[in-house]
C-alpha positions, 0 to 999 in steps of 0.5 A: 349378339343374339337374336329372337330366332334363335341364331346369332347376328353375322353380318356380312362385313364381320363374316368376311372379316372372320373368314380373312382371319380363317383363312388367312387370305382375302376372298371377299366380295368376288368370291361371294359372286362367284358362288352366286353366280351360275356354276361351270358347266357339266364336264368331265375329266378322265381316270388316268394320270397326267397323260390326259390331256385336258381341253377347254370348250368356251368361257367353261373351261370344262374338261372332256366327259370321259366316255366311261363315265367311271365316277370312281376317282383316279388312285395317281393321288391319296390322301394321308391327312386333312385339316379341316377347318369349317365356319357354318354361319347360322344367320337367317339369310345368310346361311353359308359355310366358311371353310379352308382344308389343307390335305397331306397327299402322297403321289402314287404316280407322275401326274400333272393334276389332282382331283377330287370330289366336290360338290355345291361348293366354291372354291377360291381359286386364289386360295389353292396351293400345292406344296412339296415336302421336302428339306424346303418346302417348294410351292408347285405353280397351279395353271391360271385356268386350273381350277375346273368342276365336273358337275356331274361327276362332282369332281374337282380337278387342280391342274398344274401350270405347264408352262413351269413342267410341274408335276406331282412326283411319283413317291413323293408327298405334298399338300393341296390346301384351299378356302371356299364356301358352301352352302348351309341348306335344310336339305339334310345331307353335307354340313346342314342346317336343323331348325328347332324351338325352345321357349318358342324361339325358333333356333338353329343348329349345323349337323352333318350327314355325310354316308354315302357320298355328301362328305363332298358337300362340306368339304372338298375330299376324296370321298371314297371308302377306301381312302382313308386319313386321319382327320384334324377338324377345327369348328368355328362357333359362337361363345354359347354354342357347343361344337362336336366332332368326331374326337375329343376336344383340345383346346379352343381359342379365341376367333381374332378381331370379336370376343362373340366367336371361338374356334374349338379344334379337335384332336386328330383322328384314327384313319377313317372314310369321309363319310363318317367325318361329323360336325355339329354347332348346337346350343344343347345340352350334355348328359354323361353317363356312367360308364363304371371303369371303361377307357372311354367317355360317353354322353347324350346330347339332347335339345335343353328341353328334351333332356330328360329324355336322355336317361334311357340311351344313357344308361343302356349305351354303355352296357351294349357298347361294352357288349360288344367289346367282349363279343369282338375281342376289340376294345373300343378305339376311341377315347369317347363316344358321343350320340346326338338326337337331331330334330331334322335327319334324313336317316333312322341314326348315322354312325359317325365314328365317336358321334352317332347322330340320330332321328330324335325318336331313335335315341330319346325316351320319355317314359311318360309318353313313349311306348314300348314299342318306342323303347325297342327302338331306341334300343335297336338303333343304338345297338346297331350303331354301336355295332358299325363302331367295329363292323363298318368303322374299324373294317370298313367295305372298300366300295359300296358294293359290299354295303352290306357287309356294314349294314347286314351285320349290323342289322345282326348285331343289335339284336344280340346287343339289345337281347344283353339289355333287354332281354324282356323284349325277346328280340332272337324270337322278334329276329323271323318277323322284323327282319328274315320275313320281312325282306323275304316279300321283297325279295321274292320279285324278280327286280330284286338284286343281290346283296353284293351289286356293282354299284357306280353312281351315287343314285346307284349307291342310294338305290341299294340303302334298302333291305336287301343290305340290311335285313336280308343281310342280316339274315344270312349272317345269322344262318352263317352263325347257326351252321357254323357254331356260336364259337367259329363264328365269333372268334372268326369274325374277331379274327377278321377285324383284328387282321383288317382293322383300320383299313377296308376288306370285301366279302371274300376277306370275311369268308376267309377268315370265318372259314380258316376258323371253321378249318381249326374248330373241325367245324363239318361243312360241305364246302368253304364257306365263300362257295356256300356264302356266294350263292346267297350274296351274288344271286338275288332270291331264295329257295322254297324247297319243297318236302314230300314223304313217302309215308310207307317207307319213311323217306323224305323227298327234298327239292329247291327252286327259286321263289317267286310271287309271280314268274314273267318273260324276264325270268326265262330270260335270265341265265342264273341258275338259282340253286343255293347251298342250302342248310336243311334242320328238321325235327319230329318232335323238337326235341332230336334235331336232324341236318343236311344239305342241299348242294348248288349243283343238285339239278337232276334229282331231288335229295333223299333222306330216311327219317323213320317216323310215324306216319302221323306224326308231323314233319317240321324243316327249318328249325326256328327257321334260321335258313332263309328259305321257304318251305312247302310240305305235301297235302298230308303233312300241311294237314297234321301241322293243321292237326297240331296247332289246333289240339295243342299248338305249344308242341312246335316251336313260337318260331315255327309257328311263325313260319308255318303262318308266313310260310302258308301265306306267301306260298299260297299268294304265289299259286303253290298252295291252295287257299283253303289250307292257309285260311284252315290254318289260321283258325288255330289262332283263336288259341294262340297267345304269343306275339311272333307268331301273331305278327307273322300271321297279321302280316299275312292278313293285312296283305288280303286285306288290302287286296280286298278292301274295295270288294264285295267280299270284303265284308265277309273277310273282315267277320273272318277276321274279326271272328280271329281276332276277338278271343286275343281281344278279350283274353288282353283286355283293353288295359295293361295289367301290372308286371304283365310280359312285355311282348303282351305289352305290344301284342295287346296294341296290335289286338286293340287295332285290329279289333276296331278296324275288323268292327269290334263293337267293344273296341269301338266304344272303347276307343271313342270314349277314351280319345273324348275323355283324352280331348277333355283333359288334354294335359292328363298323361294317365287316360290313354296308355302310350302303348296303345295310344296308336291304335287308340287315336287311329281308331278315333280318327277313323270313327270321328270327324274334324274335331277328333283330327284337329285334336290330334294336330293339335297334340302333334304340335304342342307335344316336345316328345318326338316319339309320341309326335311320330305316333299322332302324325300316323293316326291323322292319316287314318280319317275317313274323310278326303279332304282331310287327307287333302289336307295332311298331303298340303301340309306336307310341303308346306314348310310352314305347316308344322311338319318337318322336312324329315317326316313329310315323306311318311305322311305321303307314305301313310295317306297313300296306306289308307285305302280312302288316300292311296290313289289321292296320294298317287293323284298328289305326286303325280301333280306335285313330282318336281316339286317333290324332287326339290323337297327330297334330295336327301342319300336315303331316296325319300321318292323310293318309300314314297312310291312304294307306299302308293303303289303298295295295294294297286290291283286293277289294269288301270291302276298297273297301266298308269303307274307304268305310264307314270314311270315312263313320263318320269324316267328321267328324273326318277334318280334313286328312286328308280329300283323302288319304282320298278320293284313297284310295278313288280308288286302291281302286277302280283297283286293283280295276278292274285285278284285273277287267280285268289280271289274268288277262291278265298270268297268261296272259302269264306262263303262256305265257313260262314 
């Protein structure tokens, strides 16, 4: 029956009644105690065969640590299909899964044992069964003690009696099947449970989240990649809730013993990894939308009271999906395609083969209440999920350490598939800001990594979900797509799917097939495209090459080192030599295009190259910057590109103008530029009116800021700033203009924000007259324009007091707009006043405060941005660490944003030492977090390095100017 939760009534007899017509076996009370009970204790088995022998210790019967601690598990077993059959019981209290798995495993050598991952899972040892296939089906005998977990290595391990000499026969198929039950937890990760209102009913949902390695919490699997089977999966709901998976329904059926519960089952999949296996049990609503003359369905699934912000994705999902049939030559192999907006998710989206979940801000729109910016979005999440169908899902990495084959890619993709639908947005322009520039911060410390990094332990797997996978990833794919033609690149990309589709491949399976293509398009590169790509995925960093003219002879100088914001004993250290292929562009006047390249093994001299130009005329390498490089010109170039921008900046390329601000910044933060040239530059921007070149260049500007915003010289940077910023202020206006570009749309956001931060007097007033109106007439949609109502609130916040943050919390709660709650929930961390900040950390982990598990880490993040909260935040994790692992177990390391975002902007000796002494007393339990923590005192250290070497230089410029 239903309740006033929202969920329905299991009783613990009818669970166990259900469970017994499940499985058909009795599990019962004992069961039930056992899982309560405490686990086994950590062990261990090794990697081989049945030439292991196992050994007991104690009441644990736990199987020996193998020294190597190879988490990988053995190849004596495969699994060729599974049939999953899962209950998630969403009563409160009782919150459990019910599940049985038969899987059909072929013997690849003579073993006594099968194992496989598991993980916050019991199983019935009653239950196991290994049965040969044969002209008679004979059951092999499991040892009375056979049934053992490695906690640590989530391993288990079904050994086989002895005393019978069974074992599994090399060429030969069986079936391993068992019940057990797990847990439903909020912990966002396995088969979970989401909580939600609708009419101020609180309800409740089961979602999984399995990437990278949590399938092992739903279900008993071989969760690796390259182990792929087909998957039937049958799903237990009750009569009003829906269920999903990733194929289409069959049939259902009626649960035996109640007319309340049914069983939908599936029909079998393609050959696919675990950990795009998706379940979902929800009481929501379906949008289909129209997919003209496609072999394939697609719908929406929202909560009831959001549906109508499904409209967006329904439309633009089959345009990108189609998209990118053509551009891979391969049509989609499924029969439907489901996405899902899910109120509680760890990640941005998940693609899930034919069910993609997401964040409910990643795929619903309200045109009302949502932002451009909001929209863009959900556009690129859609797009890159959809891309993972063919790159990630058909051809999927054969271990983790090629992650960035799935999410490099993809992170390319989606903007050639939002460029398809909205071309307004720009998106190859936005590419240099939101991706090439971005990862290039990170990328320039020396705790970087490479793309392609050996990875073994899950920690170590969720360390590398950062943006060396996904944005410098994509970034060099786009430069492999630039040097080899839009043409080679395609059809090889497509050649490579076609050869490898349903199975897995590593890097080298792409470099082969991009270059055998390149071979028959006579495509002139220096070199096979591996020995090009290897030095941008098997070396972390990039070059800054460096160009230098000879001005009476028109020659051109060229060199290549490694950038880096600060050099230390570690990088004498290290013996990689950092030199890359590097694929050089440069024009006088962009209209001629010249080329070359810088070779890997170009040590004892630097490159040459005649290019017969006036010797006033400016010289521009890296056009639109489509290498992922830095460059640095001498004194005398640097000043007629100055020159340029401020006569008539429209002659260089938007792009370029966004390189040559992050170019200047980046280089000068790293002592290979002087200051003064870099703050020369950005006097251009007073004529400047594009966004690309505008983010770059706030970017730059925040990063001083930040650096100086507890310093005396900080009032005179903010007039400088200000001084900037005014003219764009005035030019855009407070108000959006009809049929205005769309990126002036999301400029004019950025104009407002930094208008009023820097102490725009007419921004101020504006802004706190707007948000008073707003407070007036809550209700009224039209007095604060979504796309500003960011920087608006924000603004206010920080003018106001109480009543303005208590608005807004307010808002946030009542709001069924997820994305217009995202935007609320940033601008409260924008007071002034600390204990209010205090407050928005308390909020945090309490979980009945209103914020969800999913956002709480970005609030610490966005405290810790506030120049007043940083160190209160750091104050708050410190305090609160073991309580925040609890909260934070999650596969996307909530603990590295959190870590990053606190440490973002420390600049004393104090602050450096007691983060270091923080993550000495922490080491231990830093888990996935440890990268981001060491890239964190990476940071600390840079920043303190510039404050001893920057600062005063910039004061005295700023002195000097006003």
């Amino acid at each position: 029956m239903k309740t006033t939760d929202g969920g329905y009534v299991v009783s613990k007899c009818r669970a166990f009644l259900l469970f017994i017509a499940f499985v058909g076996s009795l599990i019962a009370v004992g069961l039930l105690v056992y899982f309560l009970a405490d686990r086994p204790a950590a062990s261990s088995v090794t990697n081989g065969a049945s030439t292991a022998s196992p050994s007991t210790s104690g009441s644990s019967k736990a199987e020996v640590i193998s020294s190597n601690k190879n988490v990988r598990l053995p190849r004596a077993v495969l699994p060729i299909r599974y049939d999953v059959r899962l209950f998630p019981v969403l009563e409160k209290g009782n919150f459990s899964i019910l599940g049985h798995v038969s899987i059909d495993v072929h013997c690849k050598m003579e073993t006594d044992r099968i194992v496989l991952h598991s993980a916050d899972i019991v199983v019935d040892p009653k239950s196991v069964e290994v049965m040969e296939h044969g002209k008679t089906m004979k059951t092999l005998m499991v040892a009375s003690d056979g049934i053992h977990y490695d906690t640590e290595m989530e391993f288990l391990v079904i050994r086989l009696c002895p005393k019978h000499k069974d074992k599994l026969a090399k060429g030969t198929n069986y079936t391993l099947s068992m019940s057990f039950v797990g847990h439903l937890t909020d912990q966002l990760r396995g088969l979970y449970r989401s909580t939600y209102k609708e009419d101020g009913i609180e309800k409740y949902m089961a979602v999984s989240q399995m990437e990278p390695t949590d399938a092992r919490r739903a279900f008993p699997c071989f969760d690796e990649p390259n182990m792929k089977a087909i998957f039937s999966v049958t799903l237990g709901r009750h009569r009003h809730m829906t269920a999903l998976s990733n194929m289409p329904l069959i049939n259902t059926t009626q649960m035996e013993g109640t007319e309340e519960f049914y069983w939908d089952h599936f029909a079998p999949s393609v050959p696919m990894s675990t950990y795009l296996v998706a379940f979902i049990v929800a009481n929501f609503t379906q949008v289909a939308a129209d997919v003209g003359n496609a072999n394939w369905k697609f719908n929406i699934y929202a909560r009831p009271s959001a549906r109508n912000q499904a409209q967006y994705a329904s439309e633009i999902g089959p345009k990108i999906q189609a998209f990118f049939e053509d551009y891979f030559q391969i049509p989609f192999p499924l029969p439907k395609q489901d996405m899902i907006a899910i109120p509680d998710f760890a990640a941005g989206a998940m693609e899930n083969w034919g069910l993609i979940t997401y964040r409910e801000t990643a795929l619903l729109y309200d045109e009302k209440k949502s932002s451009v910016s909001n929209k863009e979005r959900v556009c690129e999440v859609i797009a890159h999920e959809l891309a993972h169908q063919w790159f990630g899902n058909l051809v999927t990495m054969d271990w983790w350490t090629d992650l960035w084959l799935n999410e490099g890619f993809a992170s390319y993709a989606e903007y050639l598939g939002s460029e398809h639908v909205e071309p307004g947005l720009k998106w190859l322009q936005q590419f240099v800001t939101r991706d090439l520039q971005d990862v290039m911060s990170l990328d320039a410390l020396e705790s970087s990594h490479p793309i392609s990094v050996v990875v073994h332990h899950p920690n170590e797997i969720n360390e590398i979900f950062d943006r060396i996978s996904y944005g410098k990833g994509a970034t060099i794919i786009r430069m492999l797509a630039a040097f080899l033609g839009e043409k080679t690149f395609r059809q090889g990309l497509s050649n490579y799917l076609k050869s490898r589709q349903y199975g897995n491949a590593v890097q080298d399976d792409l470099w082969d097939a991009l270059t055998k293509q390149a071979k028959v398009n006579k495509v002139a590169i220096p070199t096979g495209v591996k020995q090009i790509m290897d030095t941008w995925t098997l070396k972390m960093g990039f070059p800054v090459v460096t160009v230098t003219r000879e001005y009476d002879n028109n020659t051109v100088l060229i060199s290549q080192e490694r950038f880096l914001m600060q050099r230390s004993n570690a990088s004498s250290q290290d013996k990689t030599v950092y030199l890359w292929w590097v694929p050089l562009t440069y024009t006088a006047d962009f209209q001629t295009i010249g080329s070359t390249w810088l070779s890997d093994g170009q040590t004892s001299k630097k490159h040459e190259l005649s290019i017969p130009i006036d010797k006033s005329q400016w010289l521009i390498f890296n056009v639109d910057q489509m290498g992922y490089y830095r460059i640095n010109y001498d004194a005398q170039n640097w000043q007629l590109i100055g020159q340029q921008l401020m006569t008539n900046h429209s002659a260089i390329s938007v792009i370029n103008r966004a390189q040559i601000m992050d170019d200047a910044f980046n280089l000068a933060e790293a002592g290979q530029l002087d200051y003064m040239t870099t703050l020369n530059l950005t006097r251009y921007l007073e004529h400047e009116s594009d966004y690309v070149p505008w983010d770059s260049a706030l970017s730059g500007m925040g990063s001083i800021s930040s650096m100086m915003s507890r310093t005396s010289g900080y009032g005179l940077l903010k007039k400088h700033f200000r001084t900037i910023i005014t003219p764009l202020y005035n030019k855009l206006g407070f108000d959006q203009k009809m049929g205005e570009d769309i990126l002036m749309t999301k400029l004019r956001a950025n104009a407002v924000s930094w208008a009023c931060s820097m102490g725009n007097k007419d921004c101020i007033s504006r802004v706190v007259s707007s948000y008073a109106q707003w407070m007036a007439d809550p209700e009224n949609v039209d007095i604060i324009s979504p796309n500003v109502k960011g920087p608006v609130t924000c603004a206010a916040i920080r003018e106001g007091d109480e009543a303005e943050w208590e608005f807004a919390l307010n808002r946030y709660m009542s709001s069924n707009v997820a994305s217009e709650q995202a935007v609320l929930l940033a601008s409260m961390s924008c007071s002034e006043k600390p204990w209010i900040l205090a407050k928005m950390l308390e909020m945090s982990l309490n979980s009945t405060s209103g914020i969800r598990k999913q956002d709480a880490a970005r609030v610490i993040s966005q405290v810790a941005y506030n120049s007043l909260g940083r160190y209160m935040a750091f104050n708050f994790i410190r305090d609160k660490w073991d309580e925040l692992r609890k909260v934070f177990p999650t596969t996307f390391s909530s603990m590295s944003g959190i870590i990053k975002a606190v440490a973002a902007s420390f600049n004393t000796d104090l602050e450096l030492k007691e983060l270091m002494q923080f993550r000495d007393e922490r080491s231990a339990s830093l888990g996935g977090a440890e990268r981001a923590m060491q890239q964190s005192i990476d940071r600390a250290k840079n920043n303190l390095n510039w404050m001893r070497q920057n600062y005063h230089k910039v004061v005295d410029w700023l002195q000097r100017v006003y």
